[in-house]
C-alpha positions as semicolon CSV with decimal commas, in nm:
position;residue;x (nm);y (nm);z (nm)
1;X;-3,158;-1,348;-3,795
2;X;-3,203;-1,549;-4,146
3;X;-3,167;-1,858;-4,207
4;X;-2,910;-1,991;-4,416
5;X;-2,950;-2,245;-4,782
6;X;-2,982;-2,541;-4,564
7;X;-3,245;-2,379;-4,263
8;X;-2,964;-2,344;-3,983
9;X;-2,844;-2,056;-3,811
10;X;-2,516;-1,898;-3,930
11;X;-2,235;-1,958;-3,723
12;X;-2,019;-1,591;-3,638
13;X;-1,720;-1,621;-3,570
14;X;-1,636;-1,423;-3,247
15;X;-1,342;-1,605;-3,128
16;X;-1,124;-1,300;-3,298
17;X;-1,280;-1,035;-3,120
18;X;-1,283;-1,258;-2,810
19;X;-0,902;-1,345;-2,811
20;X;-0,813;-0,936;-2,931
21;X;-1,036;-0,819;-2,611
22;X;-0,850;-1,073;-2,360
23;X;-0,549;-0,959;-2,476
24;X;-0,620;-0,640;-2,402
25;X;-0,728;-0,724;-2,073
26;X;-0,411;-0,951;-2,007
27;X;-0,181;-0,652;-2,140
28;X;-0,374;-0,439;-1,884
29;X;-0,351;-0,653;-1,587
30;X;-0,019;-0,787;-1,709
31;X;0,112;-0,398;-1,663
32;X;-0,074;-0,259;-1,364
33;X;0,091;-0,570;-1,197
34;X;0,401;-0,517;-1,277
35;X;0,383;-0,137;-1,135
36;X;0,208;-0,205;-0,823
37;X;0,520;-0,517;-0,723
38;X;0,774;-0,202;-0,843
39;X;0,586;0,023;-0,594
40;X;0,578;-0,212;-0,333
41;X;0,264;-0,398;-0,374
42;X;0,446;-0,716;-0,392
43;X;0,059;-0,946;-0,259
44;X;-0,276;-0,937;-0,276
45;X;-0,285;-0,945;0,107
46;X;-0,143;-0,629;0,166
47;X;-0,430;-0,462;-0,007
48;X;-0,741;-0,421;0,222
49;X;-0,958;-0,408;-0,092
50;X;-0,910;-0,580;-0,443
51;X;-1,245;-0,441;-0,589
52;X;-1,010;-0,101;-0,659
53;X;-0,828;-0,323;-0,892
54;X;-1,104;-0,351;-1,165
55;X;-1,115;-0,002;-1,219
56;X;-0,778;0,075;-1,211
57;X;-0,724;-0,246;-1,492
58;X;-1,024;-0,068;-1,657
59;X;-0,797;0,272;-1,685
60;X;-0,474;0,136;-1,892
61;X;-0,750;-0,083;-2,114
62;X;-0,933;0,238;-2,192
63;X;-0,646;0,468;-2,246
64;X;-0,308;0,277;-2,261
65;X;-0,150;0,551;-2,490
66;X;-0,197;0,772;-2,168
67;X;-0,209;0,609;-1,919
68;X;0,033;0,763;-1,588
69;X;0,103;0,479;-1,343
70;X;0,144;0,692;-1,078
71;X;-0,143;0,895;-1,077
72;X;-0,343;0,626;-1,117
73;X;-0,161;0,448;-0,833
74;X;-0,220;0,781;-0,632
75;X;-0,663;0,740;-0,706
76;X;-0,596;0,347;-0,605
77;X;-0,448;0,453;-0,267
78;X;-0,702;0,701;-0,181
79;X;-0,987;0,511;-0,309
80;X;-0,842;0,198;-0,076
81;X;-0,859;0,462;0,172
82;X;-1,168;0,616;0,098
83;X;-1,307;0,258;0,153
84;X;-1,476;0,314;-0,204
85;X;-1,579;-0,067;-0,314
86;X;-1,613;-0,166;0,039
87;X;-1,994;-0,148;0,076
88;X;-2,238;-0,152;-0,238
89;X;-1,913;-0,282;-0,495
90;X;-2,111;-0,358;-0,795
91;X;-2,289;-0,027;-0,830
92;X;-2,018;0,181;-0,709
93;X;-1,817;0,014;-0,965
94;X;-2,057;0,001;-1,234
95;X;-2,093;0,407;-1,142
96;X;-1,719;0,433;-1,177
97;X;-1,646;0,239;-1,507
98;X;-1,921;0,470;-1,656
99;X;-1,694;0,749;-1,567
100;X;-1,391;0,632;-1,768
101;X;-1,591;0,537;-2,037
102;X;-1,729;0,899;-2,056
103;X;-1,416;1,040;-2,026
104;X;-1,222;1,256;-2,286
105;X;-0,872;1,185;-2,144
106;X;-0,711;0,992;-1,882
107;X;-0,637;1,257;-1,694
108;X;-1,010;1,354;-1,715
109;X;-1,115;1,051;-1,621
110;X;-0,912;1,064;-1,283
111;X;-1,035;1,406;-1,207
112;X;-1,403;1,247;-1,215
113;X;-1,291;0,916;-0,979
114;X;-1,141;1,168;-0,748
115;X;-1,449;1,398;-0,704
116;X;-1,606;1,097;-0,589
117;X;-1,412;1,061;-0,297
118;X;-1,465;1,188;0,043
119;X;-1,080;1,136;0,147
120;X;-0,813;1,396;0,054
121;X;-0,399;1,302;0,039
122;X;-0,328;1,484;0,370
123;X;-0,259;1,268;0,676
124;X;-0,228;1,365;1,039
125;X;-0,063;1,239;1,304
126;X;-0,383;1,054;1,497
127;X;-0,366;0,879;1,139
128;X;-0,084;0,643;1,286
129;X;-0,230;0,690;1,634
130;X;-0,486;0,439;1,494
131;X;-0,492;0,057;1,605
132;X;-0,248;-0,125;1,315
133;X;-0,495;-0,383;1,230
134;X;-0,687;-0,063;1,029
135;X;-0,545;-0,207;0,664
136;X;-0,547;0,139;0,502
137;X;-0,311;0,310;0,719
138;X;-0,099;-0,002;0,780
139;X;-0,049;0,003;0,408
140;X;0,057;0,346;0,429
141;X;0,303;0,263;0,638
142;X;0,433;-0,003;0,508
143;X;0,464;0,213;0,175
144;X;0,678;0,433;0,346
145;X;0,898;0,263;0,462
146;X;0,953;0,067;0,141
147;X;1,003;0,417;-0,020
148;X;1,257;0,513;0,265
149;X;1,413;0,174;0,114
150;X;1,376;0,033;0,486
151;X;1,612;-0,249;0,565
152;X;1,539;-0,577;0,774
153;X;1,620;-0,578;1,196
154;X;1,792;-0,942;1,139
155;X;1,946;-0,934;0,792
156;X;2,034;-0,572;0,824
157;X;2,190;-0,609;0,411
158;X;1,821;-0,709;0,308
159;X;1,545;-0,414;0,247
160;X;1,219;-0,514;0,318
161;X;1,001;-0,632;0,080
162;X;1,320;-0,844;-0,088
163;X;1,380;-1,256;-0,081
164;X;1,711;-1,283;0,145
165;X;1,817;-1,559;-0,121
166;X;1,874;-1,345;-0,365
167;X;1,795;-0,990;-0,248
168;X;1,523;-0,955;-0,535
169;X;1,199;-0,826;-0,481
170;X;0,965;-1,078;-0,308
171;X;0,636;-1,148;-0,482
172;X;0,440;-1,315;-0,222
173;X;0,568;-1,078;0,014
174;X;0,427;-1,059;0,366
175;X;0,539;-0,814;0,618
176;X;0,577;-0,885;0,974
177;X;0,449;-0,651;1,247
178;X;0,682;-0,583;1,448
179;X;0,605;-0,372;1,777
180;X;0,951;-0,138;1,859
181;X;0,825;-0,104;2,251
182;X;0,701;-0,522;2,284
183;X;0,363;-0,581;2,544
184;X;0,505;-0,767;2,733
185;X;0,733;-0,447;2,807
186;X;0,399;-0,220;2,787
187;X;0,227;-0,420;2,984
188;X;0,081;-0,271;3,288
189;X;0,306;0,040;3,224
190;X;0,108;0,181;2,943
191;X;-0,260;0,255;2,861
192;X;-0,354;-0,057;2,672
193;X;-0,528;0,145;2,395
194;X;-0,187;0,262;2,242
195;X;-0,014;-0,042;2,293
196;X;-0,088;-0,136;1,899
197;X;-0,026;0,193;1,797
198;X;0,083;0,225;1,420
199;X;0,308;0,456;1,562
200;X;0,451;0,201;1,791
201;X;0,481;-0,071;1,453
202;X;0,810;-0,165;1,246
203;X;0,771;-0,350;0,913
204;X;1,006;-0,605;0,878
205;X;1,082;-0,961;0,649
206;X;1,106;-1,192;0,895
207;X;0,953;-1,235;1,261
208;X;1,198;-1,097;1,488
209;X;1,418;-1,318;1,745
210;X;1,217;-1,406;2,072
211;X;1,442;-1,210;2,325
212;X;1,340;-0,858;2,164
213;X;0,980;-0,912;2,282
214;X;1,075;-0,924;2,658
215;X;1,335;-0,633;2,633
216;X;1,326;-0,312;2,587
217;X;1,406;-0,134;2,194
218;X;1,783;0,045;2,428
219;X;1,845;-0,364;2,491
220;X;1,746;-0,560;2,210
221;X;1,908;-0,310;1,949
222;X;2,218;-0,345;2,183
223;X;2,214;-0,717;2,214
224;X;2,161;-0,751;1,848
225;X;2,354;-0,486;1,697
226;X;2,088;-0,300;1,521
227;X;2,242;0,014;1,306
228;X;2,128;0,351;1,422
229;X;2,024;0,398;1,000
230;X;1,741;0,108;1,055
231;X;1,577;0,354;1,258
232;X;1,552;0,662;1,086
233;X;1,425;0,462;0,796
234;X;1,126;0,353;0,991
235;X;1,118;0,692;1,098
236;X;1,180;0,633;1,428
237;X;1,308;0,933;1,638
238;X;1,702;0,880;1,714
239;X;1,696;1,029;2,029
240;X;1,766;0,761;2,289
241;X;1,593;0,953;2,551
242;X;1,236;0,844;2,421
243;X;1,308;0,456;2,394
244;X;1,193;0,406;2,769
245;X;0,855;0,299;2,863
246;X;0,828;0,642;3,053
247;X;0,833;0,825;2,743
248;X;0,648;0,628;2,567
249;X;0,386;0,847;2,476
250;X;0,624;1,104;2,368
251;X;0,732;0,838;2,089
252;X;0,428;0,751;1,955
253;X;0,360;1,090;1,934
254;X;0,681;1,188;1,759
255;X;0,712;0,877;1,565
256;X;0,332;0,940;1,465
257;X;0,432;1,267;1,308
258;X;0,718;1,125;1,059
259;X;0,494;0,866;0,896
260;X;0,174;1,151;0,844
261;X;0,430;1,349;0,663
262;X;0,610;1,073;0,511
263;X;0,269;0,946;0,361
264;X;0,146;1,335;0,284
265;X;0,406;1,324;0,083
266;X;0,458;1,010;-0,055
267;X;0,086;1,068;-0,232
268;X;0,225;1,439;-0,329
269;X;0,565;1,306;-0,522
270;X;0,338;1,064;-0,736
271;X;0,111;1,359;-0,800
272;X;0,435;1,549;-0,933
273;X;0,576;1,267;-1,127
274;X;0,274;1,245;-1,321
275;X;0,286;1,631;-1,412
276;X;0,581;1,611;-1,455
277;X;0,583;1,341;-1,691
């Protein structure tokens, strides 16, 4: 680099280009945001991994004239389930910026993040068979239910994911687990393995009272005057039959059913708004 008159080094002046590229990136973040608390994502700690973040940030930066929320939501949720930036992070993600960059279109550039993955948007029922502590699949149904517009067991005229104060969405928001058949019902009467079941888990706002976790789902909902409706939008079969211990496995098994095909096609309606759009 020369020198300048009086031997120094010339000063650029990069705090232009600096301030233009953050606001780009704040735009980008700023928006993604925005769509994930609309879709549900309404905290950090519902997502099992925020590496899948950078790239999808990276996405609306690179092509923010094109940019479809939804199918770009649709790669997030697979790649979260993929477990894409869970091992080697920085390469994979170095690997997968290099892909947008490449790209000729947005849509392009999803096509190439999505050959990369090893998980497709099909879910089966031993999906929700699964222990709930697996973050992917608790996600999933967590999703679906705040789709189904799901409301709470104890403020049946909240839905969950929404501040009781003023029934607005919640940012912040973190669900409570709440197990329809309790242990301490289960206990000893059903094969301890299934006792966590995602099939046998109900999102809700708030922890529910103390009685329902020594009573069975026929009492509690009795004592407490659950509506039928709170059910079927946790898709939880209606027929009172299967809400006794001895048909527990029944349940799960019906229950785990509803919420494959309710997150089958949760993934396929964003795939159609985006054509569609």
């Amino acid at each position: 680099m020369a020198l300048s008159l009086d031997g120094e080094l010339p000063q650029r002046d990069s705090s232009k280009e600096f301030d233009k590229a953050w606001r780009s990136v704040k735009d980008s973040i700023t928006f993604v945001h925005k769509n994930l608390v609309n879709h549900g994502v309404l905290s950090s700690e519902l997502l099992p991994a925020h590496n899948a973040l950078i790239p999808l940030f990276f996405l609306h930066a690179h092509f923010k004239g094109e940019f479809d929320f939804d199918r770009g939501f649709r790669w997030f949720l697979l790649a979260i389930g993929d477990g894409r930036y869970s091992g080697s992070a920085t390469t994979t993600l170095g690997h997968d910026i290099k892909l947008v960059k490449v790209a000729k279109s947005f849509d392009d550039a999803v096509v190439s993040l999505e050959k990369e993955l090893r998980i497709s948007g099909e879910f089966s029922p031993e999906d929700f068979q699964r222990d709930y502590r697996e973050d992917f699949y608790r996600l999933m149904l967590y999703l679906c239910a705040f789709r189904r517009e799901a409301k709470d067991w104890m403020h049946q005229d909240i839905r969950v994911g929404f501040d009781r104060s003023d029934n607005q969405l919640n940012e912040g928001f973190k669900p409570e687990w709440h197990h329809f058949f309790p242990k301490k019902v289960l206990r000893g009467k059903a094969d301890d393995s299934t006792v966590n079941s995602l099939a046998n888990i109900v999102v809700l706002n708030e922890k529910a009272n103390r009685s329902f976790s020594s009573k069975e789902p026929r009492q509690y909902w009795k004592d407490f005057e659950v509506k039928t409706e709170r059910l079927k939008e946790e898709f939880i079969p209606t027929q009172s039959g299967l809400w006794e211990v001895a048909k527990y496995k029944e349940l799960l098994d019906a229950r785990a059913k509803a919420l494959a095909q309710a997150a089958t096609d949760l993934l396929k309606e964003l795939a159609d708004k985006s054509s569609a759009s």
